[in-house]
N, C-alpha and C positions, 0 to 999 in steps of 0.2 A: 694642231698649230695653236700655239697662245693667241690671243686678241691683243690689239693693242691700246693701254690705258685712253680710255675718255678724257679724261681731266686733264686742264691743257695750263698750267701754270709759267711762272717766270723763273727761270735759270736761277741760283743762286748766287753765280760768278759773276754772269755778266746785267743780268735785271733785267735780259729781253725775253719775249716769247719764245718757250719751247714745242707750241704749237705742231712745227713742223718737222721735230725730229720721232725718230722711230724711238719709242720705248721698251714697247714690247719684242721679242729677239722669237723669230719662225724655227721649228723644228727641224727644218732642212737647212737652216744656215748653223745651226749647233754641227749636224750630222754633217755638213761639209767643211769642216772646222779640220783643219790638221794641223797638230802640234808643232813647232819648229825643233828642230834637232838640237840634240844635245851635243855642245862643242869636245870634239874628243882634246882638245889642245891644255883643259883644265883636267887636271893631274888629282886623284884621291890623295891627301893628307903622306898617307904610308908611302904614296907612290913616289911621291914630290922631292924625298931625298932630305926631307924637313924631321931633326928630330925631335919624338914623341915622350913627353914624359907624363906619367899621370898620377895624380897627386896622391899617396900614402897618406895613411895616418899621422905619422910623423911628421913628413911634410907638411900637412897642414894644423900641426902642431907648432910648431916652428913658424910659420905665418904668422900663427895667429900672436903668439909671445915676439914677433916684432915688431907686428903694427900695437900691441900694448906698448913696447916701449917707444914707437914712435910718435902715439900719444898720450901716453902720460899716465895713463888709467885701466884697470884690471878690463878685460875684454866682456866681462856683464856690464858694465858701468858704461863703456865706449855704446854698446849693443842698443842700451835702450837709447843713451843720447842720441845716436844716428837714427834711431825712429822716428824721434820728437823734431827730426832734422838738424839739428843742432852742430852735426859735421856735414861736408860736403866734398867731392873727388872722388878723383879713380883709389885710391889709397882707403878714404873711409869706405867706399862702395866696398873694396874686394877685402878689408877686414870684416864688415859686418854680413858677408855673402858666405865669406869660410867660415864666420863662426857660427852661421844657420845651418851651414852645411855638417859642420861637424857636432852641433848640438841633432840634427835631425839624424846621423848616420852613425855616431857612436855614445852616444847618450840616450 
C-alpha cells in the first residue's frame, strides 16, 4: 500500500486546506478499479460508411502549389515565415504541416 503524502498544503484552485483530502491512492482501490465499457454505438472510420481518401504524393503536391498561390510566395518562403509566426489559420497551419510532411517523406 502507498502512504499517504505528510505535507498538507493549499489547493491551487480554491486557496483552502487540502489537509483533508486523500492524496495518496491504496493498492486495493487501483485493483478494484474496472474500466467502463467501450460504447459499441461508435462506428471504426472504415465502418462508418465515411469515405477514406489518403493523401499521395501528388496530392500533396497539388496542396502544397495551392496554398503557394493562395499566398503569394514559393512554399520555402511561406515555410519559414509561418515559423517566425508571421501567418496564422487552419490554411497556413495545413500548408506548412504538408510541406513538413513532404519534405520529411520525399525528400
Amino acid at each position: 500500500m502507498t502512504q499517504k503524502s505528510k505535507k498538507h498544503g493549499k489547493s491551487v484552485l480554491s486557496g483552502r486546506s487540502i489537509r483533508s483530502t486523500n492524496i495518496g491512492t491504496s493498492i486495493g482501490a487501483l485493483k478494484e478499479h474496472k474500466p467502463a465499457p467501450i460504447s459499441t454505438a461508435i462506428k471504426p472510420i472504415h465502418n462508418a460508411g465515411m469515405p477514406i481518401h489518403i493523401l499521395t504524393k501528388d496530392d500533396i503536391k497539388k496542396e502544397i502549389a495551392e496554398g503557394e498561390r493562395r499566398f503569394g510566395m514559393p512554399a520555402d518562403d511561406f515555410y519559414k515565415a509561418w515559423q517566425d509566426g508571421k501567418f496564422h489559420g487552419f490554411q497556413a497551419m495545413k500548408l506548412g504541416c504538408l510541406y513538413e510532411l513532404y519534405k520529411d517523406e520525399y525528400e
